[in-house]
C-alpha positions in Angstrom: -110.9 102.1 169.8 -114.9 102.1 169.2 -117.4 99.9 171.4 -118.3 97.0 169.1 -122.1 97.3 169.0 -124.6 94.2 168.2 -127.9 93.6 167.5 -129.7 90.6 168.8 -132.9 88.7 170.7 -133.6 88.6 173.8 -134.0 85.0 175.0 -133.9 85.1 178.7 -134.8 87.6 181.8 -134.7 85.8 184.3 -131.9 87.1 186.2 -131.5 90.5 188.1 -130.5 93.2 186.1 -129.8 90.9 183.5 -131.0 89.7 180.2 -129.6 87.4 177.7 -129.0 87.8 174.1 -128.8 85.4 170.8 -126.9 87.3 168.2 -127.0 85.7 164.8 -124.4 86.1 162.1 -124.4 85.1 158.7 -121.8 84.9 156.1 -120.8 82.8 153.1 -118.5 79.7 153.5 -115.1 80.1 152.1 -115.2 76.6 150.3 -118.8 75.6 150.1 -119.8 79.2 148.9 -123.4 78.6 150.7 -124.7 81.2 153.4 -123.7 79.7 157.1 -125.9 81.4 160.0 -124.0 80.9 163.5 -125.7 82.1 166.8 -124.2 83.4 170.0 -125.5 84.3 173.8 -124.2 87.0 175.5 -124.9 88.2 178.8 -126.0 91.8 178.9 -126.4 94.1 181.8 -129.9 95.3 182.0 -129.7 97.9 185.1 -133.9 98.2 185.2 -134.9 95.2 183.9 -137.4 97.0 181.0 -136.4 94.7 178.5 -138.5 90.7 178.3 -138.0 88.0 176.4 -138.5 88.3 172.4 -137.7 92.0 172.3 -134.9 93.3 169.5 -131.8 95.4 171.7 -128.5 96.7 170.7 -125.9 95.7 173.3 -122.7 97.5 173.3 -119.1 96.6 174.8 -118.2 98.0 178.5 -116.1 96.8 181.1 -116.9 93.8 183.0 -119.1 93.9 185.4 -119.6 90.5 186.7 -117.6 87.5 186.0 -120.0 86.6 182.4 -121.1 90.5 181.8 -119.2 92.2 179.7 -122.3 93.7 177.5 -124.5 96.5 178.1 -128.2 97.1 176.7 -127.9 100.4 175.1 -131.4 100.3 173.4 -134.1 98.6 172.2 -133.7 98.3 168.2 -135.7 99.6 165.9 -137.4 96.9 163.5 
């Protein structure tokens, strides 16, 4: 089964080998028919710490690796 892979900001570093991301979705309302955006944080594991706040990353699924880590930074995206 493939790695779900998604794209997102980066809204906090503070942590060790760690960065958080907001992933934002849109989609149309089944009823309302008008364009819904919901937002997400996931915890990513970011093993050198190169990425800050505001940059653009692709995180991909891996195994967990901490009790809220199941993401990984695979690379910064391309705008």
């Amino acid at each position: 089964m493939p790695k779900r892979i998604l794209q997102g900001t980066v809204t906090s570093d503070k942590n060790d080998q760690t960065v958080t991301v907001l992933v934002e979705r849109r989609f149309t309302h089944p009823v309302l028919k008008k364009t819904v955006r919901k937002s997400k944080k996931y915890r990513a594991h970011d093993p050198n710490n190169t990425f800050k706040v505001g940059d653009v990353v692709r995180i991909e699924e891996c195994a967990p690796i901490s009790k809220t880590k199941r993401w990984r930074v695979v690379t910064e995206a391309s705008a």
